[in-house]
C-alpha positions in Angstrom: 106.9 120.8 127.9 107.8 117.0 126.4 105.2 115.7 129.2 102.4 117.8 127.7 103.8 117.2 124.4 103.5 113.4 125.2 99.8 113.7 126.6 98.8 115.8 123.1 100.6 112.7 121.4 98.3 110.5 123.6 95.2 112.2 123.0 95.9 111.8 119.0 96.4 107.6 119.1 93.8 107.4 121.2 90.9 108.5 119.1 93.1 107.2 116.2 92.8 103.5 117.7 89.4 104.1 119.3 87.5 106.6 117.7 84.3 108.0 118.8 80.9 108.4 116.8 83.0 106.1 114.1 79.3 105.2 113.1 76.3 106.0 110.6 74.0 107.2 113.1 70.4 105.8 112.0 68.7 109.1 112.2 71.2 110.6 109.9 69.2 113.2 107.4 72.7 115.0 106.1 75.8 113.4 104.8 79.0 114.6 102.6 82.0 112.8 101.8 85.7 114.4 102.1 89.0 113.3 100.0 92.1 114.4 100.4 93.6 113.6 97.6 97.4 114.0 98.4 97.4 111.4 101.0 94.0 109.6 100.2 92.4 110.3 103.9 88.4 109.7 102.7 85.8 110.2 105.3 81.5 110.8 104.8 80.0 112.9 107.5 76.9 111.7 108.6 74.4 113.9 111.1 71.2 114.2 112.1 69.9 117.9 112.3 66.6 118.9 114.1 65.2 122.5 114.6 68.5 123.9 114.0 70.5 121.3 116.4 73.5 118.7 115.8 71.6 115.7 117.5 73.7 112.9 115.9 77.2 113.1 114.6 79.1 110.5 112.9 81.8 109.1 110.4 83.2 106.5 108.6 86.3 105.9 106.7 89.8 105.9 106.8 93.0 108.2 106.8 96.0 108.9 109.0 95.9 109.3 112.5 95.7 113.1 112.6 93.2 112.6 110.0 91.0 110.1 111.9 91.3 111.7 115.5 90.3 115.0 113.8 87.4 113.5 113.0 87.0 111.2 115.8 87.5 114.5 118.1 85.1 117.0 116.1 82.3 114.4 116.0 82.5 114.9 120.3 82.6 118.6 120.3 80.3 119.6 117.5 77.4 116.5 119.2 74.6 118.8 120.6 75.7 122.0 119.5 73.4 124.4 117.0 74.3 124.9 113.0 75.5 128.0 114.4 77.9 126.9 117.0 79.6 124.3 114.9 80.6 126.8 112.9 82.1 129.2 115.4 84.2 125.7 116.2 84.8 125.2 112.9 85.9 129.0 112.3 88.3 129.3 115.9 89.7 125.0 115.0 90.7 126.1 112.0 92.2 129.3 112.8 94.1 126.9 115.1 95.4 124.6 112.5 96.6 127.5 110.2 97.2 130.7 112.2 95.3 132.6 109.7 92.9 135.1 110.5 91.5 135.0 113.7 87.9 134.4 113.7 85.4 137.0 114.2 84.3 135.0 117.6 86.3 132.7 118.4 85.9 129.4 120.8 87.1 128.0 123.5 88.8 124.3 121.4 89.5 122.2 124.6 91.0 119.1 123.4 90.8 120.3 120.1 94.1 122.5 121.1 96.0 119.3 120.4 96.0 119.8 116.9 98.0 123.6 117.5 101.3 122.0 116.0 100.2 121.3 112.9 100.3 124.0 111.8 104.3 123.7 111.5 103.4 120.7 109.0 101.2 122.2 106.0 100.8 119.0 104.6 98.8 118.0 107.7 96.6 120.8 107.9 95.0 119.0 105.0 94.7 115.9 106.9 93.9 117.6 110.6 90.6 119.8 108.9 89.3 117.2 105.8 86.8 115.6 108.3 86.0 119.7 109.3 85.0 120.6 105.8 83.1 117.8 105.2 81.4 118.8 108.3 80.8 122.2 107.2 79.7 120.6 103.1 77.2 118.5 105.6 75.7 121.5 107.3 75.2 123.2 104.0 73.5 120.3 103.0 76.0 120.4 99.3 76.1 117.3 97.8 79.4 115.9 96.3 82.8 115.0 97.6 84.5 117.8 99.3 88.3 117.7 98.5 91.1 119.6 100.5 92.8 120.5 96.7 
C-alpha cells in the first residue's frame, strides 16, 4: 500500500510544481476568487462558458500544495465538461474529501481519488476544495470572494 501511497504523494507535487491550466485563459467570460482564510490559500477561477459547455478552465494564485494541485487537477477534469457535469464532479469530489453524504449521482474521480485521505486532516479539506467552490461561485456566475469559513 506505501507504493500507491507514494504514487498519490507523486501525483500531489507534481501539479503542485507544475500545474496545469495555471493561466487566465483569454476567452474567459466567468471568474470568482476563493480565500481560505485559515491558511491564506487565494486562488480566482477563470472559465470560458459556451452553450452550456466548460471550454476554457483556468487559475491563478497561490496556496499549499494540496491546495494548488486541487486546483491544478480540477482545472483538467472539469475542461470540456457541461455546467452540468462539473457539478456532478464537484458533488462525488467532495463527497470524497469529506465522507459526507454521498451524492445523488455520483462520478467516476480518476486522479481526483488522490485526494481520499484528506479527509483524515479537516483542516485540509479546506485547502483540497477552495479551488472547487470557487469553481462552483464561477458557474453561478456570483460575484465576490468565496471563503472556506
Amino acid at each position: 500500500m506505501s507504493d500507491l501511497g507514494d504514487l498519490y504523494q507523486q501525483l500531489i507535487l507534481d501539479h503542485n510544481r507544475h500545474p496545469r491550466n495555471f493561466q487566465q485563459p483569454a476567452a474567459a467570460n466567468r471568474h470568482a476568487e476563493g480565500y481560505n482564510p485559515l491558511c491564506g490559500d487565494r486562488f480566482s477561477v477563470y472559465l470560458q462558458v459556451e452553450d452550456g459547455v466548460i471550454r476554457d478552465v483556468g487559475f491563478q494564485g497561490m496556496g499549499c500544495a494540496i491546495s494548488k494541485a486541487s486546483a491544478s487537477l480540477m482545472t483538467a477534469s472539469v475542461k470540456g465538461k457541461t455546467i452540468a457535469e462539473a457539478g456532478r464532479l464537484f458533488a462525488s469530489f467532495h463527497h470524497l474529501v469529506t465522507d459526507g453524504e454521498a451524492p445523488a449521482e455520483p462520478v467516476e474521480l480518476g486522479k481526483l481519488s488522490v485526494f481520499a485521505g484528506v479527509r483524515e486532516f479537516p483542516v485540509r479539506v479546506k485547502c483540497a476544495s477552495l479551488a472547487w467552490h470557487t469553481l462552483q461561485a464561477a458557474l453561478d456566475t456570483k460575484d465576490g470572494v468565496v471563503s472556506t469559513e
